[in-house]
C-alpha positions in Angstrom: 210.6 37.5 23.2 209.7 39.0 26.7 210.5 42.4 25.1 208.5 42.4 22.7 205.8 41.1 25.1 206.7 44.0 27.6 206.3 46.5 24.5 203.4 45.3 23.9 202.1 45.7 27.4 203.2 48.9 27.3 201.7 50.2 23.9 198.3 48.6 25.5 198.8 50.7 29.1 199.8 53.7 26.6 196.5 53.3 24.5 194.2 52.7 26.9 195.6 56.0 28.6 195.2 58.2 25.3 192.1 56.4 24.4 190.1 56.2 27.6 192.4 57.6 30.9 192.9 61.2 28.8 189.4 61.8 27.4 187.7 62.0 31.0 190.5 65.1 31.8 189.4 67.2 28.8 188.2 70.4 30.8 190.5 70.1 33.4 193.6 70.4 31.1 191.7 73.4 29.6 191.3 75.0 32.9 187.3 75.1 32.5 184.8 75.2 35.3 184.0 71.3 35.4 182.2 68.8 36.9 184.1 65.3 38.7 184.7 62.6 35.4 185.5 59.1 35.0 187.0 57.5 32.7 184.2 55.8 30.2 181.6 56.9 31.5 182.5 60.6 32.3 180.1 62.7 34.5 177.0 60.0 33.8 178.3 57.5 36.7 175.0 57.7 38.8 173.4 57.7 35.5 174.8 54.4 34.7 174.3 53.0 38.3 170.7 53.7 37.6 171.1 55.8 40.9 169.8 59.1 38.8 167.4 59.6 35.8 169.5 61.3 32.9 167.0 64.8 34.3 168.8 65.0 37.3 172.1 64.5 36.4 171.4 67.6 34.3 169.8 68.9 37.1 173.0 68.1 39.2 175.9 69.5 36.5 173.7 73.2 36.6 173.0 73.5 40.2 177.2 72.4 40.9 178.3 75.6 39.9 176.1 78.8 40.7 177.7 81.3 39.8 179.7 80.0 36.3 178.2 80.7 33.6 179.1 77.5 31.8 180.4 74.2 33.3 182.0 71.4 31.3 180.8 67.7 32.6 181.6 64.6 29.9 178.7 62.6 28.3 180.4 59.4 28.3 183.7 59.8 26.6 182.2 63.4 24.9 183.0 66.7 26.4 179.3 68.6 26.7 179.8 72.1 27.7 176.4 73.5 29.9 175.9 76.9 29.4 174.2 78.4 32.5 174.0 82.1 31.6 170.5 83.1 29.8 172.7 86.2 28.2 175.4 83.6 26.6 172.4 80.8 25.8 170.6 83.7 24.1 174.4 84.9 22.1 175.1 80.9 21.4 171.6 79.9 20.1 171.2 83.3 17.9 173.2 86.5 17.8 176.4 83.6 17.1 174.1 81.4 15.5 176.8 80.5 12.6 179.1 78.9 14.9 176.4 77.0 16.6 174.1 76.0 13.5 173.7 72.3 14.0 172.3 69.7 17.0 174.8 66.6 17.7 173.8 64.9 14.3 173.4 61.5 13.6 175.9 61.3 10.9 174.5 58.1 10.2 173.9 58.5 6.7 175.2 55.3 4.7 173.4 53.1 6.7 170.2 55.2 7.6 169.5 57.2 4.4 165.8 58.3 5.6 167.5 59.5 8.9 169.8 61.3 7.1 167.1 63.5 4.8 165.7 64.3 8.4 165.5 67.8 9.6 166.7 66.9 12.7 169.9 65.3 11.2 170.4 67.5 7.9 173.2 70.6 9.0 174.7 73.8 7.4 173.2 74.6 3.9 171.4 71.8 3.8 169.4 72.0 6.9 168.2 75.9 6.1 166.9 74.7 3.0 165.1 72.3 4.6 163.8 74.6 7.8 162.5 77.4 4.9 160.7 74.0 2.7 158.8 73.0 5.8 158.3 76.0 7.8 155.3 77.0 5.6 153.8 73.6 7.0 153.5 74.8 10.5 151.8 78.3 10.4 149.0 79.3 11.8 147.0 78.9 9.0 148.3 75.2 8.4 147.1 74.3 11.6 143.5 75.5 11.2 143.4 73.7 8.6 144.5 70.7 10.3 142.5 71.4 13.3 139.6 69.4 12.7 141.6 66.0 12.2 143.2 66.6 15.4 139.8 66.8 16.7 138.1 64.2 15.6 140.6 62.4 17.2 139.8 63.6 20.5 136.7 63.1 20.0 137.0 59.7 19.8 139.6 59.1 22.1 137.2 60.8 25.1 134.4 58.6 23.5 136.6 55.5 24.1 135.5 55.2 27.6 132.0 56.7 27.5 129.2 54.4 29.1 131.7 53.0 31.9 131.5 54.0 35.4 135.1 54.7 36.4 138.1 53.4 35.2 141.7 53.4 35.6 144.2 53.5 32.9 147.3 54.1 32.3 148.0 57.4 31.0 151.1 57.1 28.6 150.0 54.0 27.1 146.6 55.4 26.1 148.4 59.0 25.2 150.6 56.7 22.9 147.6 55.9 21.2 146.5 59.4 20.9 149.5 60.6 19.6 149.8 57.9 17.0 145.9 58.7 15.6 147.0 62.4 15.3 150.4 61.7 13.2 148.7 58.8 11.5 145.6 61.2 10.2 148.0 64.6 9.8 151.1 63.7 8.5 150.4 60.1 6.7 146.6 60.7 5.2 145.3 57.8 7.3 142.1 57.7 9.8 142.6 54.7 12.4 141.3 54.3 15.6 144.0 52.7 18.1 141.8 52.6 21.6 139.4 50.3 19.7 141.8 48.6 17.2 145.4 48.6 19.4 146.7 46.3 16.4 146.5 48.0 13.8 149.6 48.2 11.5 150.3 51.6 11.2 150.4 52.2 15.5 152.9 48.4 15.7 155.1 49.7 13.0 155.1 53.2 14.5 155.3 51.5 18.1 158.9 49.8 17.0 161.1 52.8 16.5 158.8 55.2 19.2 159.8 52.5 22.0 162.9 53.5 23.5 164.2 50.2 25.3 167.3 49.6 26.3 169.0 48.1 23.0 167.4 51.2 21.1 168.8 53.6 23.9 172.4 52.0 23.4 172.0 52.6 19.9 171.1 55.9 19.5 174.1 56.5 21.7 176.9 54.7 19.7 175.1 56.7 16.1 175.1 60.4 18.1 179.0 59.9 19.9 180.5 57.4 17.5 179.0 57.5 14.1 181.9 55.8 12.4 181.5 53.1 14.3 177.4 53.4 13.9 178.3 53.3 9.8 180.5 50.4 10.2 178.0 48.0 12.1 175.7 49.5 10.1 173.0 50.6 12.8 169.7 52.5 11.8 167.0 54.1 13.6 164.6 53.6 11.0 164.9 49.3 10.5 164.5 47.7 7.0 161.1 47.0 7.6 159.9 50.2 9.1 161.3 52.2 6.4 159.7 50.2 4.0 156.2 50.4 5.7 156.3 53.5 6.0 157.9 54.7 2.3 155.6 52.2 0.7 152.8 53.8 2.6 153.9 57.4 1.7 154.3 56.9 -1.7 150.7 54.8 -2.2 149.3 57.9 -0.7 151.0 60.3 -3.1 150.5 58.6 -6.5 146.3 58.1 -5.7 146.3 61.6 -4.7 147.8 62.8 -7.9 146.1 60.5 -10.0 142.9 60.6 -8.4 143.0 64.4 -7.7 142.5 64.4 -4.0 143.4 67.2 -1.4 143.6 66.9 2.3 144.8 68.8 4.5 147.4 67.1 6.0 151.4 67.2 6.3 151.7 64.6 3.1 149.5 67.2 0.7 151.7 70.4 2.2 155.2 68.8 1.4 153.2 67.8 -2.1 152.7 71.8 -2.4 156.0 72.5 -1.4 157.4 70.1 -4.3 155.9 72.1 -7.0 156.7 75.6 -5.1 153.9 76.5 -4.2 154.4 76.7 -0.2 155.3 79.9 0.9 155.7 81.4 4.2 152.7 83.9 5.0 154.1 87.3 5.1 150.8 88.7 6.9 150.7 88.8 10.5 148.8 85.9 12.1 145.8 86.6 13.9 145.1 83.9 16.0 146.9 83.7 19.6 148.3 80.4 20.3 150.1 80.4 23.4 152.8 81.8 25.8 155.1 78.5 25.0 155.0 79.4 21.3 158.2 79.6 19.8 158.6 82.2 16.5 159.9 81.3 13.5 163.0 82.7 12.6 164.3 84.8 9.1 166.1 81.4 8.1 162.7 79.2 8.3 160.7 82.3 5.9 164.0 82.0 3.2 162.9 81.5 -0.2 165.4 79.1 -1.5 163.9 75.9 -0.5 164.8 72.3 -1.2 163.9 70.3 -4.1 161.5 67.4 -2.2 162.1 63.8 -3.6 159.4 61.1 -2.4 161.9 59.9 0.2 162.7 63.1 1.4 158.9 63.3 2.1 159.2 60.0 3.9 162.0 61.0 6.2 159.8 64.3 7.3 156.8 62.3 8.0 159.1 60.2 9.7 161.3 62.3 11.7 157.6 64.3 12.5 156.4 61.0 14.0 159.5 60.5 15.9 159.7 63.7 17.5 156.3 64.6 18.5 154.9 61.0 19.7 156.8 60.5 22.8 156.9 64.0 23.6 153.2 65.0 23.2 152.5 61.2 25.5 154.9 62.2 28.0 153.7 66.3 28.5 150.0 64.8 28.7 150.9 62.4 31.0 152.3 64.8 33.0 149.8 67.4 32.5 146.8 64.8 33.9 148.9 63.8 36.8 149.3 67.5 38.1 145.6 68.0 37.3 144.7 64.6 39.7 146.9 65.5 42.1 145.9 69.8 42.2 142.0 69.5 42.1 141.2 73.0 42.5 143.2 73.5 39.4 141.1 70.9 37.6 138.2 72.8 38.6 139.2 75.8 37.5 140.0 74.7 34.1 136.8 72.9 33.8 134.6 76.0 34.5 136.4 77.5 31.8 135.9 74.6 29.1 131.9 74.2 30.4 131.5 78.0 29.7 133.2 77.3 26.2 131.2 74.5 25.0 128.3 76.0 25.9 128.8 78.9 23.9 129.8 76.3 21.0 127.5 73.6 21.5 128.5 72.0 18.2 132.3 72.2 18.3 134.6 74.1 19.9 136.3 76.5 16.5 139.8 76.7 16.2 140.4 80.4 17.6 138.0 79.6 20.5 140.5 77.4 22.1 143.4 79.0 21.0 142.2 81.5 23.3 141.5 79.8 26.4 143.5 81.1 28.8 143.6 78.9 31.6 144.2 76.4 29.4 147.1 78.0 27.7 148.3 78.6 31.2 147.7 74.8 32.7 149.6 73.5 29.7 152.2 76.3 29.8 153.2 75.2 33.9 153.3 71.5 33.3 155.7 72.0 30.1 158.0 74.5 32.9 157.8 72.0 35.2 157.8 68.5 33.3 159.3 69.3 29.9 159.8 66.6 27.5 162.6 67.9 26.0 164.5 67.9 29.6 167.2 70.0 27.6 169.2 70.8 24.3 172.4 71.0 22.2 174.0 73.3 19.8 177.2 71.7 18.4 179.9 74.0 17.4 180.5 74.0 14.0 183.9 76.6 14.3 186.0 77.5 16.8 184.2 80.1 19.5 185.9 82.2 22.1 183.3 82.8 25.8 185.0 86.1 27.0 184.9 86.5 30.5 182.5 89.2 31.7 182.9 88.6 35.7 185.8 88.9 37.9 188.0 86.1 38.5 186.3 84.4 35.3 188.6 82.8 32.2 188.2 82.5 28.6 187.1 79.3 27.7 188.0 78.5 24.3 184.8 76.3 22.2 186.5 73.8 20.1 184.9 72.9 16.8 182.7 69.8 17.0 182.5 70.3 20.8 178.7 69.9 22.0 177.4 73.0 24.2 174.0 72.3 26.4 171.1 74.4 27.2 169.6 73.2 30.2 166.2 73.5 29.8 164.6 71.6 32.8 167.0 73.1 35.3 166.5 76.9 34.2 162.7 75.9 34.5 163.4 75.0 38.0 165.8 77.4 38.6 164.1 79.7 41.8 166.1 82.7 41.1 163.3 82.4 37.7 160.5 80.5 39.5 159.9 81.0 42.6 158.9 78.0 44.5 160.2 75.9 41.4 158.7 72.4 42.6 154.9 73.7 43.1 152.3 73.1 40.0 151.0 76.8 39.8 149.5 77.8 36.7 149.2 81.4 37.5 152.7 82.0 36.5 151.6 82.8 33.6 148.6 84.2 33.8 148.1 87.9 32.0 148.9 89.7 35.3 152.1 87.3 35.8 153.5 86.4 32.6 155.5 89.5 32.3 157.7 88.7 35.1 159.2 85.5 33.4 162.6 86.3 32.9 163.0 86.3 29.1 165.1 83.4 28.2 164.3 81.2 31.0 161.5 79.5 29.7 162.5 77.3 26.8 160.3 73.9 26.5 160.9 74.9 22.5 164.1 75.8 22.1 165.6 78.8 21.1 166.6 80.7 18.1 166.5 79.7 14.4 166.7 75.8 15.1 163.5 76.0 17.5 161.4 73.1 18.0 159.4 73.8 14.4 156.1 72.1 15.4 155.4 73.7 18.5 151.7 74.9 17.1 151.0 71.6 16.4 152.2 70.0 19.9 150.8 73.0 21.6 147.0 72.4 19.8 147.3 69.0 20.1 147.4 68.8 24.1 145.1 71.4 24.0 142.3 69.6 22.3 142.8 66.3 23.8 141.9 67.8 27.1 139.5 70.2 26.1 137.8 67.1 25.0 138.9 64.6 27.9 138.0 67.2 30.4 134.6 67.6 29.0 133.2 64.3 29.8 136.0 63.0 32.7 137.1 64.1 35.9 141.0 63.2 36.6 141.7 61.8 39.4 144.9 59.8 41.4 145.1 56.3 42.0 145.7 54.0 45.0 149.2 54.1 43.8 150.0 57.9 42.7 153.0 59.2 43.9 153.1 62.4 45.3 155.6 64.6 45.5 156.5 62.9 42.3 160.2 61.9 41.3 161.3 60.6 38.3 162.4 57.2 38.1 166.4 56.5 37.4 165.4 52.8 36.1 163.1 54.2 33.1 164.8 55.3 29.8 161.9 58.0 29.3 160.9 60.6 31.9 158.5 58.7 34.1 157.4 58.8 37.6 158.0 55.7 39.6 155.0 54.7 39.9 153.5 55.2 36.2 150.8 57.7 35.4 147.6 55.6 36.7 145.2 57.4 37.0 141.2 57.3 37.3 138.8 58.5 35.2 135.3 59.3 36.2 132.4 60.5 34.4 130.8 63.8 34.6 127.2 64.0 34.9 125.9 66.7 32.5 125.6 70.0 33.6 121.2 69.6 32.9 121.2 66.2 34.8 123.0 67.8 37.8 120.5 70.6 37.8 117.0 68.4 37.2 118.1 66.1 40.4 119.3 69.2 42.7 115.8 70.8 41.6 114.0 67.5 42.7 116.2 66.9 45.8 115.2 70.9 46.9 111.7 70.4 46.1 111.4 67.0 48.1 113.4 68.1 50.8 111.4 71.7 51.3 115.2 73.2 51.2 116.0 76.5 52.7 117.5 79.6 50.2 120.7 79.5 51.8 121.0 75.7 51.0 119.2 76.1 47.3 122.2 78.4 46.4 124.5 76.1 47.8 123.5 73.3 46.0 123.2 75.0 43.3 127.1 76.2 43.0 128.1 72.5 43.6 126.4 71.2 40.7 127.8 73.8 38.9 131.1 73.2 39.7 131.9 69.9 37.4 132.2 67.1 40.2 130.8 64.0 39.2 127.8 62.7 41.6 126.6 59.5 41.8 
């Protein structure tokens, strides 16, 4: 009996050793450039501890090593493999794109079947297919189209607090709402007004599988680094009544809009188009200019054999669309109004430029007009190097790949398949061999005379390559709009509370400073109102020149007076 029970002990010692001991060595036994790992929960110990936010240990892994170009860390019990070298992201992410086609999928798909019709989780065949059926959706032309939904939103948003003094608000939470009009009105064929109706169905339904708590957090984890043991407890992304919301909406849309004739131009009526092959990817060159942080779309995305579009297939894109693009849009315009509150001059700047715009458009701002603002461009361009959303990104190898070594003293290191390799987008962005003073808010990086010195390859807050973030237009326009319109009518400023330098906090699951993004919004007097009491004051007061002009430039210069 007691050797059996010994056995048994040692089976357990022997399978805990295999199973949990082992994993943590996988790049040391490989001889790879690597980073300290425990077993369980490999390199992401601080993470864990809550010590770090998930962007620093990232940060941490890249700035270890210098001069490797590629250091192995594990992400949990998963080796990662960061590549640091912008030559070997570039020969990964495209020249060697067919051993690096697919992200670290959710292969989720007997117990999420909407996830699984998801760009983000299809792979191989499949997901080129899919990238050539919906690229046509995110051109230039598409997004014209779509412009003036986008717009009314802002409109409305900025219109929210018009009539109140000053108030303070939280940024993300109100972005959130934001966000959630834009997909609701572009992608799903729905107007709703969240600021002035926060209950609506559409933004709680939406708010469910945006809100990235803890148990969600834990769950996403187990699906991406354990998916057999996802499929057995049979954990979704998308819950029962979500999905059903949302196809039951989806489908209500499509059969009025057939039998009823309608057309809008919206994400639901494109994938409609695309269903009966009639979205094609424009072979002319497009005229407008839409920004430095645009990402082009590759040969794969302008393929002509597409994917035959079922109604759930049209789901899982509107679905997948809202999932991507509503905490990242929040989260860069959070960011975006917390620089601008806490670099005034900047603000300033980009306010002269949107006063001169609207009053050469007094009764709308047209698509190309802001598409070619470029201060504006260049404001959202710094706070997406600086704060991106997408803090980095994975390729997963999908066939054994071979890194020669190009330096001396370096090794081969030998890419197994279904190992995950890292670009590490935040940390190339802060990088001062790129950027110099990497930390500082300085939206003349990329100004005309300046944006030619960007390394190429070291600004990537879209990716890279053929499986590039595929609705950066839309992001891009969408940020762009909201603060052309925000700006307009508010000045941005920091609260009691603001943090500043600002750090990100290792108790929140998304990138958030500490302290939260509240911030105060005050009203701008109109540009005529400023001028008809500075003309009064200077007649009352008998005012010299000198002090004429001088009052003059200040009401000129957008700061709100009470």
């Amino acid at each position: 009996m007691f050797i059996y029970f010994l056995l048994g002990i040692i089976a357990s010692l022997v399978y805990v050793y295999y199973k949990v001991v082992k994993p943590s060595k996988y790049w040391e036994e490989r001889d790879v450039v690597h980073v300290k790992s425990w077993p369980i929960v490999g390199s992401m110990r601080d993470f864990v501890l809550k010590k770090k936010h998930i962007t620093e240990v990232s940060i941490d892994v890249y700035k270890q090593y210098p001069k490797a170009r590629c250091v192995g860390y594990m992400h949990f019990t998963t080796p990662f493999l960061m590549l640091r070298d912008l030559e070997l992201i570039k020969k990964v992410t495209v020249k060697d794109f067919d051993h690096f086609h697919d992200h670290l999928a959710f292969d989720n798909t007997k117990s999420d079947p909407l996830l699984s019709k998801s760009l983000v989780s299809l792979s191989g065949d499949n997901w080129r297919r899919m990238r050539a059926t919906l690229s046509p959706a995110f051109t230039s032309s598409k997004m014209r189209n779509m412009y003036h939904l986008m717009s009314n939103c802002a409109e409305n948003f900025a219109n929210h607090f018009k009539g109140k003094k000053q108030v303070t608000v939280e940024m993300k939470e109100v972005f959130s709402k934001f966000a959630n009009d834009v997909i609701a009105t572009t992608a799903f064929g729905i107007a709703i007004d969240s600021m002035d109706n926060p209950d609506n169905e559409f933004f709680k339904m939406g708010s469910q599988f945006t809100n990235l708590g803890f148990f969600t957090t834990v769950k996403l984890f187990i699906m991406q680094l354990a998916p057999r043991l996802a499929n057995l407890l049979r954990l979704q992304v998308f819950t029962e009544d979500v999905s059903s919301f949302f196809r039951s909406l989806v489908k209500d849309n499509i059969r009025e809009r057939e039998s009823r004739g309608i057309v809008r131009p919206d994400l639901i009526h494109l994938l409609m188009e695309a269903r009966k092959g009639r979205l094609k990817h424009e072979t002319v060159k497009e005229e407008a200019v839409e920004g430095f942080a645009t990402v082009e779309e590759s040969q794969i995305g302008k393929n002509t054999i597409q994917m035959e579009l079922t109604d759930d297939h049209i789901v899982a894109q509107a679905l997948a669309f809202f999932f991507a693009g509503f905490d990242t849009v929040s989260t860069a315009a959070s960011f975006m109004a917390l620089e601008l509150a806490l670099n005034l001059d900047v603000q300033k700047r980009l306010w002269n430029e949107i006063e001169d715009v609207r009053q050469h458009y007094p009764d709308g701002v047209p698509y190309e007009a802001l598409n070619s603002m470029k201060y504006l461009d260049q404001v959202v361009c710094e706070t997406l190097r600086l704060w991106p959303p997408g803090f980095q990104t994975d390729r997963l190898c999908v066939k054994d790949y071979v890194i020669e070594p190009i330096n001396p003293k370096e090794k081969v290191v030998f890419v197994e398949k279904g190992t995950t390799v890292v670009i590490p987008v935040m940390a190339l962005h802060r990088d001062p061999q790129y950027f110099p003073e990497p930390n500082k808010f300085d939206p003349e990086r990329f100004s005309d005379e300046n944006k030619s010195k960007i390394v190429p390859g070291s600004y990537l807050p879209f990716g890279l390559g053929p499986r590039n973030c595929i609705g950066s237009r839309f992001a891009l326009l969408e940020i762009k709009i909201l603060f052309f319109h925000l700006m307009s009518k508010f000045i941005i400023l920091p609260d009691d509370e603001t943090q500043f330098p600002v750090t990100i906090s290792p108790k929140k699951i998304n990138m958030a400073p500490e302290t939260g993004f509240r911030l105060g919004l005050k009203p701008r007097i109109p540009a005529v109102v400023r001028l008809a009491r500075t003309l009064e004051d200077l007649k009352a007061s008998s005012a010299t020149t000198d002090s004429h002009e001088s009052v003059t430039l200040s009401a000129h210069d957008g700061t709100a007076q009470n």
